[in-house]
Residue, then its C-alpha position, 0 to 999 in steps of 0.5 A: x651190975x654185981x659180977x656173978x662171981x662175987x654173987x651176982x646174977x650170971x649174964x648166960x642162963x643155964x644150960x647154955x650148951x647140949x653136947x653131944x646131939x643125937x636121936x633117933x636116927x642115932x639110936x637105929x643107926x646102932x641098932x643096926x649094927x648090933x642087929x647085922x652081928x657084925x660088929x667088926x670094920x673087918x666083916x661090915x659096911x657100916x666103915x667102909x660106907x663112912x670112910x667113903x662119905x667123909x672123904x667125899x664131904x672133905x674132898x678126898x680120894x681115900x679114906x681110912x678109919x681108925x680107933x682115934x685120932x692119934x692113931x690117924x696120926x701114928x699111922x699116917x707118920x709110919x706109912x709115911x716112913x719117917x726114918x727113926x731119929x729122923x725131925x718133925x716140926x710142929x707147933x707147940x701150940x697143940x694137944x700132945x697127941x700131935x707129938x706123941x705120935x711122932x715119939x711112937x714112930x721113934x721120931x724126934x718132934x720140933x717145936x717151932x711158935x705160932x703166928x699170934x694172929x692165927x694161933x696155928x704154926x708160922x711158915x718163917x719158924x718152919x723154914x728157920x727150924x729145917x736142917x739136914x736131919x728134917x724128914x716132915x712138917x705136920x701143921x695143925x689146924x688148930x681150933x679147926x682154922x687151916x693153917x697157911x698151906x700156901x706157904x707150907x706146901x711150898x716150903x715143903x716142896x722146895x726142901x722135900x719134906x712130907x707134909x702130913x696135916x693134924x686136922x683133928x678139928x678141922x671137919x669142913x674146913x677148906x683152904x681155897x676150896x680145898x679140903x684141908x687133910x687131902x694135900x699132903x702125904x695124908x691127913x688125920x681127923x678126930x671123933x672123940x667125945x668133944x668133937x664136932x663130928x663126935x663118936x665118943x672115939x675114933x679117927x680117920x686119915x685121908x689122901x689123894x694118892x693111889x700110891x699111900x693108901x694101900x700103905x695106910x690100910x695095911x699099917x691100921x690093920x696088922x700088917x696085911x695087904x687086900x691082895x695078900x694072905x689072910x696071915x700074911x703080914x706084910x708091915x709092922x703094923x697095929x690093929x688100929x681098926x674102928x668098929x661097925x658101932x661107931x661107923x653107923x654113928x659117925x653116919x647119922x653124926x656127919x648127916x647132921x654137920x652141914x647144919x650145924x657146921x653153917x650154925x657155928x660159922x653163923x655164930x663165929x662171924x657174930x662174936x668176930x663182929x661185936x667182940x672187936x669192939x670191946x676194949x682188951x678183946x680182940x677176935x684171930x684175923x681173918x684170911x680170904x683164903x680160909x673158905x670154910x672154917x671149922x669153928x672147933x672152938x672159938x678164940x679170942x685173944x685177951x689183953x691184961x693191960x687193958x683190965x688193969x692187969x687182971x690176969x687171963x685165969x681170973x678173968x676165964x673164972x669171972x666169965x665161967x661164973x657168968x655162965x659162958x661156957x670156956x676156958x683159958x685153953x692149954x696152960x703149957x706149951x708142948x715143950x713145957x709139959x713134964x714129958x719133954x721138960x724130963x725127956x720121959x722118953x722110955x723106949x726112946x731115950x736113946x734116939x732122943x739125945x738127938x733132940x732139942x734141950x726143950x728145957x731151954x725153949x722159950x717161944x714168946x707168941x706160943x707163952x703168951x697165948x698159954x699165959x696171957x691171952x688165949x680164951x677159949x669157948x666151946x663148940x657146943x656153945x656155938x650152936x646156941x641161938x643168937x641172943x645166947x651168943x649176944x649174952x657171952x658179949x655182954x657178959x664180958x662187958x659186964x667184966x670190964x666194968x667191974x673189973x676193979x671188984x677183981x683185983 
């Protein structure tokens, strides 16, 4: 069978996936807003009931929304009151935002390498990368996958650093039951346009203690405190608010996930199944500790030895020309991208001569993954019936045979 790429006929047939998913529920849910002429988070209650139906569904005591999930993250670190200068570490296997976020709090990040099996941030790199300047640890739950908060929580406490979760993928996911976003300082989500829980933009942050959301709510919105004045700011705080149009969203969104959350799970467990048995593909392990997972994106590692070298960007393009909807992921790791290659700090370059020499930073399973075997396939796909996802198994397989019509 001729490969689609060298004009065969693709395995998957179009359109494999619909992103995003709405109807009517969604249409009225926003005409409701724009009908009650409130159309700020400040005056209506189309927020205020969804930071307290998130927090619910994630098993959280409080909730705050903001306009992005880089905000949630940028607000969490400054409530948090990370000193300027002061380390985060993080993965370098993650979007950028997770840095930058650290950056807008004058903060230096600290990138350590993931664990290759997981592809989220390993607990050795963590406790290797901690010194006397360290202020926090912020793991990301990468693809909507909990990271192992066993260890970090740990690790955490033993040298009493804050914890704050980058869970912008991870709506639904658990760690021993436990909603991930709700164990440390505060946790960040995200809604933007690819997400699975989707409002075109917009974040929130959780927390569990009584202590940080008054902190929180006040860093979102300038500076204020509920029991202050009206123009009395109290922190230096930004206008970080979400609107009254994406809270009623985000409601009929976040009705709809249980099912599709049970569906992308569904389809994950198939592709874990038969993809283990193709040669040169092998699925991320699983963890018992994981009790539920996001399934932001699926991922499976790819060996180019095995396709007689045929490396990972040719591979990704025979398989989009078969119809699967995916990609080859990051191509940089974060320590790679021009902005810490050339320490394009702007404001913060004198506080960020402290930092690392990212220049000289070569994290072997991070390049890897980046270079040679991380592939990625959408959300959306995966709530696609069964049959369509036995076609992405069959689609690789047709690669494998006719590999040689590649290289």
């Amino acid at each position: 069978m001729q490969l689609a790429i060298r004009g065969g006929k693709p395995i998957c047939k179009p359109p494999f996936d619909r992103w995003p998913i709405w109807g009517e529920e969604e249409e009225e849910a926003l005409l409701r807003a724009l009908r009650s002429g409130k159309w700020g988070a400040l005056h209506g209650e189309e927020v205020k009931k969804f930071e307290k139906e998130f927090a619910g569904f994630q098993g959280a005591e409080h909730a705050v929304a903001v306009n992005s999930g880089t905000a949630a993250l940028q607000v969490a670190l400054r409530a948090a009151g990370i000193p300027a200068g002061a380390e985060v570490i993080l993965p370098a296997y993650t979007f950028v935002a997770s840095a930058t976020a650290i950056l807008d709090n004058c903060a230096i990040p600290v990138f350590v390498d993931i664990d290759p099996e997981t592809y989220t941030i390993d607990p050795q790199a963590v406790e290797a990368a901690i010194n006397e300047n360290t202020a926090a640890i912020m793991p990301v739950h990468f693809a909507g996958r909990p990271a192992d908060m066993d260890a970090l929580e740990k690790i955490a406490a033993d040298h009493e650093l804050i914890l704050i979760e980058d869970a912008a993928q991870a709506w639904g996911a658990s760690w021993r039951g436990r909603g991930v976003g709700s164990t440390g300082f505060a946790g960040g989500f995200s809604f933007q346009s690819s997400k699975n829980i989707n409002a075109g933009e917009g974040g929130i942050i959780l927390t569990c203690d009584d202590e940080n959301i008054g902190l929180l709510r006040s860093f979102s919105n300038c500076g204020r405190l509920e029991s202050g004045l009206w123009y009395a700011h109290y922190n230096n705080g930004g206008n970080y608010r979400m609107t009254e149009f994406q809270g009623a969203l985000l409601r009929e969104q976040l009705r709809r996930y249980p099912g599709q959350l049970e569906q992308r799970q569904k389809n994950c467990a198939l592709l874990n199944e038969k993809l283990a048995h193709l040669p040169g593909i092998s699925p991320l392990s699983a963890d018992s500790r994981i009790t539920s997972h996001a399934c932001h994106l699926y991922i499976f590692r790819y060996s180019p030895p095995v396709f007689d070298m045929l490396a990972k960007e040719q591979f990704v393009k025979a398989l989009q020309a078969e119809g699967v909807p995916c990609s080859g992921g990051y191509s940089l790791p974060l320590y790679e991208q021009p902005l810490f290659r050339n320490r394009n700090f702007g404001p913060f370059s004198e506080v960020m001569q402290a930092a690392p020499n990212y220049a000289e930073q070569d994290l072997q399973h991070t390049r890897t993954a980046c270079q040679e075997q991380a592939v990625w396939i959408r959300q959306s796909a995966l709530l696609a019936p069964e049959e369509d996802i036995l076609r992405i198994v069959s689609a690789i397989e047709k690669i494998y045979e006719n590999r040689h019509e590649l290289l």
